[in-house]
N, C-alpha and C positions, 0 to 999 in steps of 0.2 A: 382649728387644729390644736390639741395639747400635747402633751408629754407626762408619762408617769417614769417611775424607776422600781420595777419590781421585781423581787427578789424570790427566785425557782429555783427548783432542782441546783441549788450550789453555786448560782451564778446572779448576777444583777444584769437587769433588762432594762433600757431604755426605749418604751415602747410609744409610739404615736397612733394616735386615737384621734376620732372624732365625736359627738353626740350629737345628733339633728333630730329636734322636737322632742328639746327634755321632759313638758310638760306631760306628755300622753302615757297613755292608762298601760298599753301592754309594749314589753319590749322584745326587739329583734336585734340579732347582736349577726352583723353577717363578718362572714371572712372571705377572703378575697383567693386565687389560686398560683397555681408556683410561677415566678419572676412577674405576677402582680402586683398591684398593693388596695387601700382601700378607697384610692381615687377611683380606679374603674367601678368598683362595685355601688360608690357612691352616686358615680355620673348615671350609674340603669337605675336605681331605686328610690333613689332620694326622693323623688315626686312619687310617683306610683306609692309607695309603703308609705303617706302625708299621714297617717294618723296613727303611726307604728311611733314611740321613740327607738330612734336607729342608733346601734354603735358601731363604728367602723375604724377596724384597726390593722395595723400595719403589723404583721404576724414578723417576727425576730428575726433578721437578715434581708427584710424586704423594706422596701420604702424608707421613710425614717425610723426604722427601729433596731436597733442593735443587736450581733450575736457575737459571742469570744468563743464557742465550742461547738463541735458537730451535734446533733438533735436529729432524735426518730420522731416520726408522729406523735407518739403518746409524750414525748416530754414538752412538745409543742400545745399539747391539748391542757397539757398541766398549768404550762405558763400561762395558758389565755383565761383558763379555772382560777387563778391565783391575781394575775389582770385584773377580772371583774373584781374580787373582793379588794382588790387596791382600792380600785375607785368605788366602791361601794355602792355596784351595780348585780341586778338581780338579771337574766334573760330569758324572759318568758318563753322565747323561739331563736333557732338557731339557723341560718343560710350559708352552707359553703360554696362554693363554686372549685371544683376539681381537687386541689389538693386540704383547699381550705374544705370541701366536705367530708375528708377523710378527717382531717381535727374536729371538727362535728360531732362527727359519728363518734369518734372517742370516747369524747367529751358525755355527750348522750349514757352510755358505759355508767359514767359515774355521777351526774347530778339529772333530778328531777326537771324537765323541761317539757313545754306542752307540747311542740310538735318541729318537725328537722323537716328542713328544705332541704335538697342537695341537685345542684344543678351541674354537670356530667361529673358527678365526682368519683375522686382516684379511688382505689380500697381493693379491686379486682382484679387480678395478675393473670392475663391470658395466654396463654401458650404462646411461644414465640416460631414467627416464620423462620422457616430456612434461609432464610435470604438474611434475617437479623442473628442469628443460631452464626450462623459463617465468618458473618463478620466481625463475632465477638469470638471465636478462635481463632481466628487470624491475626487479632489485635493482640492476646494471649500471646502467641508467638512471638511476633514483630517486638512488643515491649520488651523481650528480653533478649533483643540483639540489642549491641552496640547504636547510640542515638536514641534509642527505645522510645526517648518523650517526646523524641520528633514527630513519633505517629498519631500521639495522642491526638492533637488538632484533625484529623482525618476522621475519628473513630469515634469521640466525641458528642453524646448527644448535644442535640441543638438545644434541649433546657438546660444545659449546663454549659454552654459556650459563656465563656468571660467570667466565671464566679473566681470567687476568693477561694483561699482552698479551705478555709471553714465550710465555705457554701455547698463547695463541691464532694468534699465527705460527708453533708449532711441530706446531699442529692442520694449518694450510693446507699447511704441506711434505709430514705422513705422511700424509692424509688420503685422496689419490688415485695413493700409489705400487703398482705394480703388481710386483706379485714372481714372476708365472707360470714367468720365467727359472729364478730361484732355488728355487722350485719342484720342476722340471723336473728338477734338477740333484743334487738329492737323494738318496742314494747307501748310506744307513742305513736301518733298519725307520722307518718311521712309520706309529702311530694317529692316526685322524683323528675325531674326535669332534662331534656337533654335535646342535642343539636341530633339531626339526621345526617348529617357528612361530618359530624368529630371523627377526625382519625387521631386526636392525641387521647381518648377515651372513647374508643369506640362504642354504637349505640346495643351493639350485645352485653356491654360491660350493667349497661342500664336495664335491660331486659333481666341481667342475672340478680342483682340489688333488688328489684323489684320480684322476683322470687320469692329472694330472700325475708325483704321486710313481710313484718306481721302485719301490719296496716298501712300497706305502700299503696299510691297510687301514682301513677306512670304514664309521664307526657313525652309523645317525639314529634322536638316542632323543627320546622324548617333551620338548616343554619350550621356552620359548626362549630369547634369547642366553644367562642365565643356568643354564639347563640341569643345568650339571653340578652344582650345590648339592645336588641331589635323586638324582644318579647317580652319586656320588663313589666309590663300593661298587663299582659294577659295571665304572667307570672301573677303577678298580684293580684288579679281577680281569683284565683286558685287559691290561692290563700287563706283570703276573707270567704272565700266558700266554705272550705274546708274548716278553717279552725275558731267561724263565727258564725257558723250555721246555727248555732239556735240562743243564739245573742236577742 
């Protein structure tokens, strides 16, 4: 594990990283998804990706990496863009997993890269049940009676249970940004990867991304949000399909 200190959007970052197999020819830089960091993503790929050099980082408020201010996706996407050239690292392919596919796909937006993994990732804002509709007017209310922050814990998504209150204002900015544009706009191969029982990213959300990309292809494997822990193998064989087909 290391540590750099890089300097974004008006703030200094102490961010932790990793590199496994500095020596190899093309790199995959993955990101890990929201109250993860980049131990999980290490523990599914590190073998399976053996011929990728891998970087694995601990995105600002997660893991060992530091944040002092609330952050939307896009200034998240900036940091990891401003990351790589710290360490003066190039990434040939990029892998998000949920919230980290939504920095991805940003990212994607703005530098040249050969091809986006995204395995259930955030980016699509689905109309809400009535049953979630209810209980966010009811909370509406309830907060401005008397005790009002006593309801919070009740009402409270469960990704946001225990954050700092950086973390937690920087939960409500990325929480319901929609990316279908950026999406849309997508211009590289992408896999699209996703569990058959996510209910934190349902597998419609992936059926619409895969619309949307101009060179999407679209796997639903057994599993859910978690998924790929169990599929890391076969993830990777899609890969080298894909983006070493005529190697």
């Amino acid at each position: 594990m290391a540590k750099t200190r890089v300097y974004s959007n008006g703030y200094f970052y102490n961010l932790s990283y990793e590199i496994i197999n500095p020596k190899c020819e093309k790199t995959i830089l993955v990101l890990h998804g929201w109250g993860a960091n980049k131990e999980l993503m290490k523990q599914a790929f590190e073998k399976p990706l053996n011929d990728f050099k891998q970087i694995y980082l601990d995105l600002p408020g997660f893991g060992n990496s530091s944040i002092d201010a609330p952050m939307d996706s896009y200034i998240y996407a900036k940091v990891v863009e401003d990351f790589l050239i710290t360490i003066e690292q190039k990434a040939d392919y990029l892998m998000g997993h949920s919230f980290g596919g939504k920095v991805a796909t940003i990212m994607c937006q703005n530098t040249s890269f050969q091809g986006l993994i995204l395995l259930s990732s955030a980016g699509v804002v689905l109309p809400k049940s009535f049953k979630v509709r209810s209980k966010i007017i009811l909370f509406k209310i309830l907060k401005n009676l008397p005790y009002g922050d006593f309801w919070r814990k009740f009402f409270i998504s469960k990704d946001a249970q225990g954050m700092s209150e950086v973390m937690y204002e920087t939960f409500k900015k990325v929480v319901n940004e929609n990316l279908e544009n950026e999406f849309q706009k997508l211009k590289n191969p992408i896999l699209i990867f996703w569990g058959n029982e996510d209910k934190a990213t349902p597998l419609k959300s992936g059926a619409i991304i895969h619309s949307l990309a101009q060179k999407g292809k679209f796997f639903a494997l057994d599993g859910d949000h978690f998924f790929f822990l169990k599929h890391a193998g076969f993830i990777s064989e899609k890969i080298h399909e894909e983006f070493f087909k005529n190697d």
